[in-house]
BAFI-3210 file (N, C-alpha, C; in Angstrom, 3 decimals, decimal comma, padded with zeros to 6 digits):
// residues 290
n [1|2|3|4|5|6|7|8|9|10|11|12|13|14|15|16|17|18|19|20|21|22|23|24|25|26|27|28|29|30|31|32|33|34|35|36|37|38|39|40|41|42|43|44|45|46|47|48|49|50|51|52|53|54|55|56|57|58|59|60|61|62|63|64|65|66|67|68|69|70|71|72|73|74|75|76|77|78|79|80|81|82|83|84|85|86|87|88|89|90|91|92|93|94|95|96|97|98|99|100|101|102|103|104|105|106|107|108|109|110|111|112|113|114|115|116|117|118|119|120|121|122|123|124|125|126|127|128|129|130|131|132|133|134|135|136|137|138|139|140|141|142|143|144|145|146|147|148|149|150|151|152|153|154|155|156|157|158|159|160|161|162|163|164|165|166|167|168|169|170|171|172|173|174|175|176|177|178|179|180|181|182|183|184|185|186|187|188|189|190|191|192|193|194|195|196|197|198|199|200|201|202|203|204|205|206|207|208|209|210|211|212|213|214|215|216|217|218|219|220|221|222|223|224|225|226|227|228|229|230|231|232|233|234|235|236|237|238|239|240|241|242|243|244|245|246|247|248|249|250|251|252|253|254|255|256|257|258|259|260|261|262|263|264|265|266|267|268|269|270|271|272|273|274|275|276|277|278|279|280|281|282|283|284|285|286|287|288|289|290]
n.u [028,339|026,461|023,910|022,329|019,632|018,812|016,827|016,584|015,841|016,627|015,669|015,057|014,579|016,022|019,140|018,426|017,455|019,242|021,736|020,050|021,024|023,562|023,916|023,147|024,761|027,458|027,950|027,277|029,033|029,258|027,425|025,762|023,985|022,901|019,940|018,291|015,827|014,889|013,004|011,756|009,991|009,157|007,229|005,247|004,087|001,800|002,296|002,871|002,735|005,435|007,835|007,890|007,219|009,730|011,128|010,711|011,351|013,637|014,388|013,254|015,177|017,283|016,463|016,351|018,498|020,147|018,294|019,616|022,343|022,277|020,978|023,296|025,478|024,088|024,055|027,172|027,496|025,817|026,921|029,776|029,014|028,007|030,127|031,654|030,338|030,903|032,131|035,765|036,648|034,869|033,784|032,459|030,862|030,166|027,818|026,134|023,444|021,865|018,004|016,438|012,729|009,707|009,480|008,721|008,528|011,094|012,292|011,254|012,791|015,241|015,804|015,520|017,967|019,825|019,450|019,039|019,350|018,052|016,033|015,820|013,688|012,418|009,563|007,949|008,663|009,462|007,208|005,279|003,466|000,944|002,076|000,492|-000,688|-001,264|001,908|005,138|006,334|004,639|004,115|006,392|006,561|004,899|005,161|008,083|009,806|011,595|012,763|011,441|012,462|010,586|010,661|009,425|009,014|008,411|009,792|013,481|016,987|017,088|018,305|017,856|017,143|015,062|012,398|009,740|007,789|005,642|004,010|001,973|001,796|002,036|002,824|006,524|007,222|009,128|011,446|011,293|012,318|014,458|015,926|015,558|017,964|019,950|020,441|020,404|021,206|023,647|023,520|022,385|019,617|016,690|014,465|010,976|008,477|005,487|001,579|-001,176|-004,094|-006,963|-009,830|-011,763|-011,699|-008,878|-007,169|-004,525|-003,128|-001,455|-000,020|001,765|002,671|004,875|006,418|008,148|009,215|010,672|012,237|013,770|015,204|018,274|018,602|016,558|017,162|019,566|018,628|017,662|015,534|012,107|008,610|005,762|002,110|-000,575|-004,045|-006,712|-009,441|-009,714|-007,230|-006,351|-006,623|-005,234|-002,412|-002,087|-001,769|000,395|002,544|002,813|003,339|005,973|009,277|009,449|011,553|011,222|008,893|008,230|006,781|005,103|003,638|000,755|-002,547|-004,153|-002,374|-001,813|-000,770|-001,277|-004,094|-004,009|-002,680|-004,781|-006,893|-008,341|-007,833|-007,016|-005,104|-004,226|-002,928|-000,036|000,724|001,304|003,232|005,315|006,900|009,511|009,047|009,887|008,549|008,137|007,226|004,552|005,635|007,923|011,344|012,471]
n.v [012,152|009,438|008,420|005,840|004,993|002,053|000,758|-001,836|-004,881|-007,290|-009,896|-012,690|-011,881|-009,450|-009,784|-010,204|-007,291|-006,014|-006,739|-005,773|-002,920|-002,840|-003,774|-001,797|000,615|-000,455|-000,048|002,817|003,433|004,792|005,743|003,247|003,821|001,251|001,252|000,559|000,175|-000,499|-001,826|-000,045|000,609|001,670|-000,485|-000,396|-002,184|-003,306|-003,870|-000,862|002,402|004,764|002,842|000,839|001,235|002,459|000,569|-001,317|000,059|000,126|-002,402|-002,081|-000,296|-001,539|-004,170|-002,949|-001,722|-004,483|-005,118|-003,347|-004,077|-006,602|-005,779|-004,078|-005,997|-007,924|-006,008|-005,214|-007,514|-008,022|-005,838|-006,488|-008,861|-007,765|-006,005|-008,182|-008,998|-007,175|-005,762|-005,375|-003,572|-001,455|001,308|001,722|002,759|001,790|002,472|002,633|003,365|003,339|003,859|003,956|003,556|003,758|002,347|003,158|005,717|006,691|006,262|008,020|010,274|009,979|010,550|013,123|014,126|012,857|012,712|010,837|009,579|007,843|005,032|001,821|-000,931|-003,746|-004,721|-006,459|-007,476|-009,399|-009,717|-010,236|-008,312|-007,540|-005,757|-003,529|-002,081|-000,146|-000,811|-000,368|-000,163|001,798|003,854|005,130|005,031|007,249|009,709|010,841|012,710|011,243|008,918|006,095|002,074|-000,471|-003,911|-006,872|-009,514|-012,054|-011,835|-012,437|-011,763|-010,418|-008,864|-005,739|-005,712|-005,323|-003,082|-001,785|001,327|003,052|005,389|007,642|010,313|012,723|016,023|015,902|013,040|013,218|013,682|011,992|009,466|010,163|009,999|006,993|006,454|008,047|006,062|003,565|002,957|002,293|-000,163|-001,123|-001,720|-001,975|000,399|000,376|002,691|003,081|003,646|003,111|003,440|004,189|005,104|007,155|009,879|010,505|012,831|013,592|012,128|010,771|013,087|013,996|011,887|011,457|013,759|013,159|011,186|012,837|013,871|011,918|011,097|010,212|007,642|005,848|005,414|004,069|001,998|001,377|002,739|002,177|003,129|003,346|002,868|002,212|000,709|-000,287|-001,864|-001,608|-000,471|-003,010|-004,964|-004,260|-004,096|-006,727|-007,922|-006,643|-007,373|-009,656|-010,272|-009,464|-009,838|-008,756|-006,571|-004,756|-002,718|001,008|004,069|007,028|008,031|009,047|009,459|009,825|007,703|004,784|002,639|004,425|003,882|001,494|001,755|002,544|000,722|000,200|-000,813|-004,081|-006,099|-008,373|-009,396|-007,365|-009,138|-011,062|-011,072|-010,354|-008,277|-005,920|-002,532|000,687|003,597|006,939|009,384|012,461|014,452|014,954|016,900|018,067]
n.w [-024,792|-024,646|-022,836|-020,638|-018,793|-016,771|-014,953|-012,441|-011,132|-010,424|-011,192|-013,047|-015,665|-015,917|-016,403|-020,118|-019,999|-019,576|-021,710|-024,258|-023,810|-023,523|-025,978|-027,449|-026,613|-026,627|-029,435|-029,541|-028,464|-024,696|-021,853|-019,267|-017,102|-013,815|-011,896|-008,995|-006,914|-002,951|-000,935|002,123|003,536|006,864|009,452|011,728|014,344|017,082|020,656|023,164|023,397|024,624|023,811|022,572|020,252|019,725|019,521|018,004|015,592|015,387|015,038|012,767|010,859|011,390|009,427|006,889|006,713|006,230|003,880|002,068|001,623|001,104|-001,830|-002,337|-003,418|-005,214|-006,693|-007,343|-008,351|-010,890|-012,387|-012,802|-014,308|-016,314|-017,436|-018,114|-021,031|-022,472|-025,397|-025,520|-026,948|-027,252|-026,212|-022,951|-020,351|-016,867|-014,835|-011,547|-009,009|-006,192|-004,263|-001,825|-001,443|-003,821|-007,275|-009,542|-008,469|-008,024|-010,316|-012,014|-010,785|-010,669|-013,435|-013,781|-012,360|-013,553|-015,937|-018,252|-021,490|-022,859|-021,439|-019,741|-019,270|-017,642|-018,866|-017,523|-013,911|-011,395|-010,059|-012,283|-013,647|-015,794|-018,186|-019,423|-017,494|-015,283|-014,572|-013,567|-015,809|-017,648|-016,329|-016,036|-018,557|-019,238|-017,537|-017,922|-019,735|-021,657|-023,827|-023,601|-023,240|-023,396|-022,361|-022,779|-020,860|-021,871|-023,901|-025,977|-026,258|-029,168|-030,893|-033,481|-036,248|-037,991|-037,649|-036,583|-036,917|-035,756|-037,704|-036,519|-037,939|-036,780|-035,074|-035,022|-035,585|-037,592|-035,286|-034,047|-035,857|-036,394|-034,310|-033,700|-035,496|-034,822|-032,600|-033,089|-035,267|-036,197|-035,591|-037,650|-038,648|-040,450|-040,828|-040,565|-041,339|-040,490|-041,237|-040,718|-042,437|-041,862|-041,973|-043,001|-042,584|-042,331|-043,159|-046,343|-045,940|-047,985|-048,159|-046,150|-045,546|-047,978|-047,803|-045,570|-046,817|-048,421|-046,682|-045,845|-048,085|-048,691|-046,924|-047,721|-050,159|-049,335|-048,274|-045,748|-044,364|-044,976|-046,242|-045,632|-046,512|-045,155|-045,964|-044,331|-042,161|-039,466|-036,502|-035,040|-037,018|-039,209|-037,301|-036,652|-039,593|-040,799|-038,887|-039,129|-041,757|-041,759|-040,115|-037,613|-034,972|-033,144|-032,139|-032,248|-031,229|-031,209|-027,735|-027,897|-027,570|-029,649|-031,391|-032,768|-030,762|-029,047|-028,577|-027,916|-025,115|-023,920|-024,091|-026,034|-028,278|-029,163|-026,648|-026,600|-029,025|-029,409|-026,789|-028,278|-029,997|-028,516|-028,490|-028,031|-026,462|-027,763|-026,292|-027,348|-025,755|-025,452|-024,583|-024,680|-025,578|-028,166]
ca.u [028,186|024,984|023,687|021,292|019,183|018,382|015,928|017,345|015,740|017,975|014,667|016,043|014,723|017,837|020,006|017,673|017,442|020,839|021,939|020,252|021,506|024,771|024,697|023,289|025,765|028,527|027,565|027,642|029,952|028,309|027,382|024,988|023,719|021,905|019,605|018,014|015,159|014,722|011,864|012,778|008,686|009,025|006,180|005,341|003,297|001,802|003,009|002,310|003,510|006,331|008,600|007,319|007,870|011,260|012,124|010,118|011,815|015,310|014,609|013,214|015,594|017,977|016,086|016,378|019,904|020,327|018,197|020,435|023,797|022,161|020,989|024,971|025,734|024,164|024,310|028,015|027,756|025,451|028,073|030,918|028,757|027,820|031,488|032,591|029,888|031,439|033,605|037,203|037,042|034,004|034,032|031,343|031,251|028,903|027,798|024,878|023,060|020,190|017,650|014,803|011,405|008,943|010,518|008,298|008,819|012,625|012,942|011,506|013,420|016,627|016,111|015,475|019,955|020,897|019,272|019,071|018,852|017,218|015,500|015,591|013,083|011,773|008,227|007,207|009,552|009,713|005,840|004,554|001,975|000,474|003,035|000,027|-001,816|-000,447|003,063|006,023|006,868|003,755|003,898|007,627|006,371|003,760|005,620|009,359|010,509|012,732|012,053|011,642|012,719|010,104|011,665|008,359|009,569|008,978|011,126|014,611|017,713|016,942|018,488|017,362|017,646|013,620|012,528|008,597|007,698|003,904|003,692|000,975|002,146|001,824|004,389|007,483|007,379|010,428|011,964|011,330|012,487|016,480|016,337|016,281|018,564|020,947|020,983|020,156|022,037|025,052|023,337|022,284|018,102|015,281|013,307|009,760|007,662|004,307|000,483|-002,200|-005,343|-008,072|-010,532|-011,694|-011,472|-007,441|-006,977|-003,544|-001,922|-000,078|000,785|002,172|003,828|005,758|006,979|008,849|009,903|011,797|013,314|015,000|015,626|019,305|017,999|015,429|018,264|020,319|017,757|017,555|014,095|011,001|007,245|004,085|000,553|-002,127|-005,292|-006,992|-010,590|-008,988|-005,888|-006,590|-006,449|-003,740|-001,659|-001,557|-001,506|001,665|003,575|002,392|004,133|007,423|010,263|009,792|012,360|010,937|008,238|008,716|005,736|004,723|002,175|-000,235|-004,147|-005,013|-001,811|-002,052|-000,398|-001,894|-005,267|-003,256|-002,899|-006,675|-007,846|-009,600|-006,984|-006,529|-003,709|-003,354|-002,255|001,183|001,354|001,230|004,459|006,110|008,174|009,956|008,222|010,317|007,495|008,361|006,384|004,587|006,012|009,512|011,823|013,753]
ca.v [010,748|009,213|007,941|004,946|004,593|000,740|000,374|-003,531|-005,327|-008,444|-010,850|-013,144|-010,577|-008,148|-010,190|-009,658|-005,905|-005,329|-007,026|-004,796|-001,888|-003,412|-003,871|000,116|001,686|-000,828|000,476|003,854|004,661|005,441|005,057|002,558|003,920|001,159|001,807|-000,223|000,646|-001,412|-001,008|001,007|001,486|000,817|-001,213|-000,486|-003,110|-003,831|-002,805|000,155|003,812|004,960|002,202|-000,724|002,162|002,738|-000,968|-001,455|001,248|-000,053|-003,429|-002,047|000,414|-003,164|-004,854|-001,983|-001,727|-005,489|-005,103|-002,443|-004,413|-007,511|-004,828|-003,912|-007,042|-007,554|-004,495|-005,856|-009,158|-007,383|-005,158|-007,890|-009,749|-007,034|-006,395|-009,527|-009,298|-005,939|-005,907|-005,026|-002,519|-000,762|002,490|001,997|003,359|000,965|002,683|002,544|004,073|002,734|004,593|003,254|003,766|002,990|002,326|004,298|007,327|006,735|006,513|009,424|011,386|009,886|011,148|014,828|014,808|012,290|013,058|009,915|009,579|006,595|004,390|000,588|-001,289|-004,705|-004,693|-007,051|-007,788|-010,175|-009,562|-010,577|-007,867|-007,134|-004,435|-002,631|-002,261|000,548|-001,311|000,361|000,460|002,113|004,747|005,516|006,095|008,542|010,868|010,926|013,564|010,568|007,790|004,633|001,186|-001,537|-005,151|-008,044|-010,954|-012,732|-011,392|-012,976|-010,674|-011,101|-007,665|-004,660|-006,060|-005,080|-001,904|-000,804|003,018|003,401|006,972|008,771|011,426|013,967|016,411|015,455|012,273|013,313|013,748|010,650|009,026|010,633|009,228|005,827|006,413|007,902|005,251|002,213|002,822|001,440|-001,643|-001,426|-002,232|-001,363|000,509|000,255|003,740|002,462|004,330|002,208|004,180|002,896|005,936|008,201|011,211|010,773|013,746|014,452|011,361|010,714|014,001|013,902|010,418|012,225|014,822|012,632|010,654|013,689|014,446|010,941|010,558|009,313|006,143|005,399|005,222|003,154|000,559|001,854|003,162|002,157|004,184|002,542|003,956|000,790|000,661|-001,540|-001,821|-001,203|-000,749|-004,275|-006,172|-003,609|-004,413|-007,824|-007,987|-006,122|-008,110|-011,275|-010,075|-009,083|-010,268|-007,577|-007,088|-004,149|-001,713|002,306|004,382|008,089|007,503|009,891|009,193|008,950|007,128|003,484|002,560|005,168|003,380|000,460|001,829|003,211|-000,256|000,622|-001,580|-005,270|-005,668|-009,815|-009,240|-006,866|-009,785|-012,835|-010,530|-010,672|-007,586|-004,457|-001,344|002,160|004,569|008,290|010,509|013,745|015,977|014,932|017,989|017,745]
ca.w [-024,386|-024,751|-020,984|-020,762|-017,450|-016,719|-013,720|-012,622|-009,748|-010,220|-011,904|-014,671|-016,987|-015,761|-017,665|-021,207|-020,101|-019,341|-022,834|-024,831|-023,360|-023,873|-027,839|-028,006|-025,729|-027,621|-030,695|-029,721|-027,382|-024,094|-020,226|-018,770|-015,265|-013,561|-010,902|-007,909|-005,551|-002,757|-000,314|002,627|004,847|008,377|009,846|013,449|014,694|018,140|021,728|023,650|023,522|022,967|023,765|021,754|019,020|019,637|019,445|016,704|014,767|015,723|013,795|011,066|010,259|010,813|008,499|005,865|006,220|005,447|002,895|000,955|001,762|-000,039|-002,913|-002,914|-003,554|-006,315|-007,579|-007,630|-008,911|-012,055|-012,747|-013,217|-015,310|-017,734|-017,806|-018,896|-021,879|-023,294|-026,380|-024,634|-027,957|-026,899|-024,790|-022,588|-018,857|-016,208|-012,946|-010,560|-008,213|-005,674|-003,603|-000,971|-002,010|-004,861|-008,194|-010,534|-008,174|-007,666|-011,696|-012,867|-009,992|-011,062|-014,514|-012,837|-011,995|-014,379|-017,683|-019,581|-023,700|-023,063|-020,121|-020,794|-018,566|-018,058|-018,508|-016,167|-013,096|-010,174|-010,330|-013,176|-013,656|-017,130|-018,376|-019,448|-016,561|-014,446|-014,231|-013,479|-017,137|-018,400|-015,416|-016,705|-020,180|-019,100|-016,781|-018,213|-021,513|-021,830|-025,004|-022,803|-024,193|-022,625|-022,736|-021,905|-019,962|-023,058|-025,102|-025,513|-026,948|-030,502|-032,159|-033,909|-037,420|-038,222|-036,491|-036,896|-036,658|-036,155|-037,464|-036,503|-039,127|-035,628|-035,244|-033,983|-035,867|-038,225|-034,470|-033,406|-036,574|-036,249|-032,790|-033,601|-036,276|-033,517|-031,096|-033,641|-036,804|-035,623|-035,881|-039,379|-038,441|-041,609|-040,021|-041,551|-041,226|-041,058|-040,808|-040,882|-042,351|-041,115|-041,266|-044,641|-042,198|-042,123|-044,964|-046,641|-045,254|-048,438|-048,313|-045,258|-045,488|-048,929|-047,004|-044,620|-047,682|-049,080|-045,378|-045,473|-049,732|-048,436|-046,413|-048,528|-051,428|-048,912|-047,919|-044,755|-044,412|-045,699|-045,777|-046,039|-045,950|-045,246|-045,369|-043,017|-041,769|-038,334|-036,077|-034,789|-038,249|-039,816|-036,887|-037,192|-040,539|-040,889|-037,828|-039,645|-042,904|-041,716|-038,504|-036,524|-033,928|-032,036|-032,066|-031,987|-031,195|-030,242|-026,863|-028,342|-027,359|-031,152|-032,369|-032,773|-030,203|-027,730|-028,500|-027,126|-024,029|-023,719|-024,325|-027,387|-028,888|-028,056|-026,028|-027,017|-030,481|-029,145|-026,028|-029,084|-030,694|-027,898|-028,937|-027,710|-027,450|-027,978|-026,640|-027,413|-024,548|-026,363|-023,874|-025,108|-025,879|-029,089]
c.u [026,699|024,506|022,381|020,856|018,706|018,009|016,484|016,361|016,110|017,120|016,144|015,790|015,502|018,415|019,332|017,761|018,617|021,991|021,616|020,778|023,218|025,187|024,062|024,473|026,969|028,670|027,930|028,973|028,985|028,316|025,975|024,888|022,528|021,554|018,285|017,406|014,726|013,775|012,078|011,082|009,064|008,146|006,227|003,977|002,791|002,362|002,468|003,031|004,068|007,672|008,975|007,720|009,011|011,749|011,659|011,298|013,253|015,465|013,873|014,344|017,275|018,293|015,947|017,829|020,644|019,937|019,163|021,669|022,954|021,921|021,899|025,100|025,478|023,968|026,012|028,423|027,125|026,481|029,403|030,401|028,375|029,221|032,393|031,850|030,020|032,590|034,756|037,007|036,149|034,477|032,595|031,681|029,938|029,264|026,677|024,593|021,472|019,877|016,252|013,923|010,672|009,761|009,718|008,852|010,509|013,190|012,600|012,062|014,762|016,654|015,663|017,342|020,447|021,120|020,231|019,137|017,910|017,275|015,676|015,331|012,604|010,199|007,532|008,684|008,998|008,073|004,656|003,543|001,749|001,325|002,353|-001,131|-001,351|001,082|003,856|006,638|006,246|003,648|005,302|007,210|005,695|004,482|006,676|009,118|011,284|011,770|012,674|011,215|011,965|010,348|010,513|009,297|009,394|009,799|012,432|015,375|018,056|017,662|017,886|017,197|016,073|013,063|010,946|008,641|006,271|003,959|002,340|000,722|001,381|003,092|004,884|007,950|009,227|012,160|012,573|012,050|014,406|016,470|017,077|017,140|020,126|021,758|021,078|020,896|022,970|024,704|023,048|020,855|017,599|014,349|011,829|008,743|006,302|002,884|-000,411|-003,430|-006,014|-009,786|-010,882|-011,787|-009,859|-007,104|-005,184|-002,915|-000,828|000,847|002,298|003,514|005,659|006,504|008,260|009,500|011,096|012,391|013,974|015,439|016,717|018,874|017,412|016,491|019,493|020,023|017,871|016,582|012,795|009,573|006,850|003,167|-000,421|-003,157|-005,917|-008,505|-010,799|-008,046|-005,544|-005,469|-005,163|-002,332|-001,227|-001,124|000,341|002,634|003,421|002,968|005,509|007,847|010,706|010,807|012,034|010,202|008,445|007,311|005,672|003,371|001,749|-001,297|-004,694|-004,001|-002,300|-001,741|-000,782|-003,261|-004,983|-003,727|-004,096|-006,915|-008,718|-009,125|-006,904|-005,459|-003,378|-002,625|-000,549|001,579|002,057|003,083|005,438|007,609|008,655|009,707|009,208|009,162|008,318|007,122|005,977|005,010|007,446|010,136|012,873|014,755]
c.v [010,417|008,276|007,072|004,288|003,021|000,586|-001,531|-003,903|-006,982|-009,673|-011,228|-012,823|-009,593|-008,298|-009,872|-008,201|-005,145|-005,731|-005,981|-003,447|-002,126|-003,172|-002,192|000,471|000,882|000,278|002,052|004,614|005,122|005,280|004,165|002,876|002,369|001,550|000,916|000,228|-000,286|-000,661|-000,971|001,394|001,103|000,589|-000,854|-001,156|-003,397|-002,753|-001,510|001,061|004,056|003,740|001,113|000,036|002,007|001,556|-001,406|-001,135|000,493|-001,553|-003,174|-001,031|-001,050|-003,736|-003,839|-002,154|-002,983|-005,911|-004,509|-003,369|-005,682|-006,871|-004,735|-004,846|-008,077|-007,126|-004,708|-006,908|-008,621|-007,068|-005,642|-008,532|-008,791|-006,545|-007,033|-009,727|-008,218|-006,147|-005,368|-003,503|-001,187|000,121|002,476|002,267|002,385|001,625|002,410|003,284|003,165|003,552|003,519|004,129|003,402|003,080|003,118|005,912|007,333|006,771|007,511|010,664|011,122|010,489|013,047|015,282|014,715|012,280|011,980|010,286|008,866|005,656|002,857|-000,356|-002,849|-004,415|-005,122|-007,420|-008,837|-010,668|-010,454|-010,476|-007,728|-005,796|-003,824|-001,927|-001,553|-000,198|-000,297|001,201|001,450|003,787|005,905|006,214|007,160|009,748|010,833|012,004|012,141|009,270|006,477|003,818|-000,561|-003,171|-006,470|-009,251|-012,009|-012,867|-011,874|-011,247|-011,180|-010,105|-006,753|-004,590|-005,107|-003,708|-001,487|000,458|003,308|004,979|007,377|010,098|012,881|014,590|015,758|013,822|012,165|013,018|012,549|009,315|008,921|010,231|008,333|005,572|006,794|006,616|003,890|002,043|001,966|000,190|-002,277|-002,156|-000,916|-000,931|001,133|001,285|003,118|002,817|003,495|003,491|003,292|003,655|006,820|009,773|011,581|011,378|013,904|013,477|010,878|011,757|014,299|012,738|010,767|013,173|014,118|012,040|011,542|013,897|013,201|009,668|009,140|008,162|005,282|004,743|004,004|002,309|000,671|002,260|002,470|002,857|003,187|003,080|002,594|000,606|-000,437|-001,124|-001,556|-000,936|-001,667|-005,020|-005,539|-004,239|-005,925|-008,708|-007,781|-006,940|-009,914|-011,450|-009,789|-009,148|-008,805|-007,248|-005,746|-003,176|-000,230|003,284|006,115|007,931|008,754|009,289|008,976|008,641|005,739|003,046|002,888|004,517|002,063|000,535|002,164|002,572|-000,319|-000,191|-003,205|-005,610|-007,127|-009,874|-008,738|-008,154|-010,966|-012,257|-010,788|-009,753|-006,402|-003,796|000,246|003,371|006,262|009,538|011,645|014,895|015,872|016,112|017,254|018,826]
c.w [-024,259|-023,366|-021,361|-019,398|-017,878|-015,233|-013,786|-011,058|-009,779|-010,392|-012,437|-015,482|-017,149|-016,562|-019,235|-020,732|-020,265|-021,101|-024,051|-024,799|-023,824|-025,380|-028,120|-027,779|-026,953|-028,783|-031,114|-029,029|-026,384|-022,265|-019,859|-017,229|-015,032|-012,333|-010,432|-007,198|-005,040|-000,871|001,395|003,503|005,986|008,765|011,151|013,617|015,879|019,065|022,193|023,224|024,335|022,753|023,147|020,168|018,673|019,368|017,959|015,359|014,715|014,800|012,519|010,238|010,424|009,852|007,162|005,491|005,782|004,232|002,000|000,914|000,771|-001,135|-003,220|-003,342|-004,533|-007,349|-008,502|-008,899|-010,325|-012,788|-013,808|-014,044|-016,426|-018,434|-018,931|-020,839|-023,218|-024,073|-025,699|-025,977|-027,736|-025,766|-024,158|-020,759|-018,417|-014,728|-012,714|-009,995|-007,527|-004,707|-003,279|-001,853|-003,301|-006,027|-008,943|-010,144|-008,335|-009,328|-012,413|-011,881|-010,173|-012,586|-014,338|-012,369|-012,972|-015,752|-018,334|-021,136|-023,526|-021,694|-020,843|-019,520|-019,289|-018,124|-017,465|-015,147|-012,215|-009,976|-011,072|-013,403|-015,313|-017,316|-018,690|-018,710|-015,428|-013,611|-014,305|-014,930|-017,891|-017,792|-015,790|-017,909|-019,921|-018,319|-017,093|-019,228|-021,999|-022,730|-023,835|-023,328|-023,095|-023,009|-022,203|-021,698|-020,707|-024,118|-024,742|-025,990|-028,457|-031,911|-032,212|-035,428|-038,251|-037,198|-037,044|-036,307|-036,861|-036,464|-037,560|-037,208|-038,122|-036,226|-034,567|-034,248|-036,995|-036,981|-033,983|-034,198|-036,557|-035,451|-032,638|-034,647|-035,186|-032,831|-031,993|-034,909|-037,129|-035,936|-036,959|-038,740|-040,016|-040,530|-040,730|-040,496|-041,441|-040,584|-041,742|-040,881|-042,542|-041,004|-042,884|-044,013|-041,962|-043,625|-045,052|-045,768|-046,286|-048,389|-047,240|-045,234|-047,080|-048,321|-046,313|-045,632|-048,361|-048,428|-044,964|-046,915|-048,937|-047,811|-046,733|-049,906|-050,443|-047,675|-046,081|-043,990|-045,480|-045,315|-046,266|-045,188|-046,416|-044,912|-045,081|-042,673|-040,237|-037,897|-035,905|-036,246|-038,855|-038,929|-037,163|-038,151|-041,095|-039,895|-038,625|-041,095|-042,870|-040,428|-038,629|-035,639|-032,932|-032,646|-031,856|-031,845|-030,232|-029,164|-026,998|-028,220|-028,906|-031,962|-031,583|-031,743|-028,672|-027,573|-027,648|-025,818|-023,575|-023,775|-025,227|-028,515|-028,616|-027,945|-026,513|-028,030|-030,047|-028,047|-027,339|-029,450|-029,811|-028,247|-027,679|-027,866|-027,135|-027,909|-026,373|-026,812|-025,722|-025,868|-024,194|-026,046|-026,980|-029,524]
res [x|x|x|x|x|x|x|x|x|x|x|x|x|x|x|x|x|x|x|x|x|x|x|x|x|x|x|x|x|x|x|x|x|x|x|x|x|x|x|x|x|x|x|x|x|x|x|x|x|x|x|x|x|x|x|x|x|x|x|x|x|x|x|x|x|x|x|x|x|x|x|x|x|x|x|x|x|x|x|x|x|x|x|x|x|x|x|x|x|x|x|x|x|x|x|x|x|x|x|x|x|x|x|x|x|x|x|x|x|x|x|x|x|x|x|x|x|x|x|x|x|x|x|x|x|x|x|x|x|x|x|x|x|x|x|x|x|x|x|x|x|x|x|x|x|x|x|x|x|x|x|x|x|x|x|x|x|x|x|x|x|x|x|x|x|x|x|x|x|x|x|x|x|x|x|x|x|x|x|x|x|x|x|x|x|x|x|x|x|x|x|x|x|x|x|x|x|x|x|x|x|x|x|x|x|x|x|x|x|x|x|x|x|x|x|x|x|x|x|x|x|x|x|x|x|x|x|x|x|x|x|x|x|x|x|x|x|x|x|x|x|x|x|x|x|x|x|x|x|x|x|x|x|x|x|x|x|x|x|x|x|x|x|x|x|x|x|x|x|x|x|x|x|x|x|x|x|x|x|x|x|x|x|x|x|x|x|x|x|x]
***
């Protein structure tokens, strides 16, 4: 069974997060855990010692426990509505789980029992911080094994029809490639292999990019795959070039420090170009076990 963590904190980007998760799992057959952290410090404020403590303590651990019962609630009401948006034909399982404390920490310690396939996060939440700017989502990609599926608060639910694949032609790219063939096939998405050279010290990249071509003939023969090797005067201009030539519908990327992508996050990249797209990014961790 293929298990799909969904961090939810009940924004009106839930609904968009919880959707896609929906047409994978459909697709495949599967479970949708979501999961809810809701914040859980006690404040002691004022008053003398120790009694002003003790009272203290007694409404915040109150005001905690009202918090969680509204959390239940809808944790609930979620539930029922993702429900109702499931093919009756589909086998898909919907549970939960919520835990006090921070949500970055509380999500990569839930994937420590529950062992995800796949995470599927809003980027920005309730917040509305820069998703690449030590946000919850970015903090996820970096410390998980787990391929996490970041969803920006611009983004509607538009599909999987278009699928980029920045390869970095690292290892582990062939890996990363069967993945989303795994989880995305089902949907019938092109997914366009694509290494932007940009550099006359990148040796043996056709060679490389051929290689991968012979380890997925069949796909390639049934329009399924495409390779491309582009040269570009940067990552910058390549990138936008390429998103400006073809409806994208979501990004796929190993966060490697010298893939495209990883320059992204280093800032060595400019980050307006991926906000203008307004896409979905599939980042594949390099500590990920295949």
């Amino acid at each position: 069974m293929k298990k799909i963590l969904v961090p939810v904190d009940f924004s009106d980007h839930t609904d968009v997060t919880c959707r896609y998760a929906v047409a994978i799992a459909s697709a495949n057959g599967g479970e949708i855990m979501l999961f809810h952290t809701y914040f859980d410090q006690m404040i002691i404020t004022g008053g003398t010692y120790p009694d002003s403590i003790a009272a203290q303590a007694a409404v915040d651990v109150q005001m905690i426990a009202e918090i969680r019962e509204t959390a239940e609630k809808e944790m609930e009401k979620l539930v029922e509505s993702i429900k109702k948006i499931i093919d009756p034909q589909a086998v898909v399982n919907v549970v939960w789980s919520m835990e006090g404390g921070d949500a970055a920490t509380g999500i990569v310690e839930i994937c420590t029992t529950y062992y995800p396939d796949l995470i599927i996060i809003g980027a920005q939440g309730r917040g509305l911080k820069d998703p690449f700017s030590g946000s919850t989502a970015e903090i996820i990609m970096r410390h998980t094994t787990v391929p996490v599926l970041a969803i920006p608060s611009s983004a509607g639910f538009d599909g999987f029809s278009q699928i980029m694949y920045s390869a970095g032609l690292v290892e582990g790219t062939e890996n990363d490639l069967r993945f989303i063939f795994d989880f995305f096939g089902s949907l019938n998405p092109v997914v366009h292999c694509v290494h932007l050279h940009c550099s006359g010290n990148e040796q043996f990249d056709d060679v490389k990019l051929d290689r991968l071509k012979q380890l997925f003939a069949k796909e390639i023969a049934d329009g399924k795959i495409v390779f491309g090797l582009y040269e570009c005067e940067n990552h910058r201009q390549g990138l936008v070039t390429f998103l400006e030539s073809t409806q994208i519908g979501m990004i796929a990327f190993k966060l490697h420090k010298t893939s495209l992508f990883g320059l992204l996050f280093s800032s060595r990249l400019s980050r307006k170009d991926l906000f203008k797209a307004k896409l979905p990014l599939l980042a594949f961790p390099v500590s990920k076990i295949h």
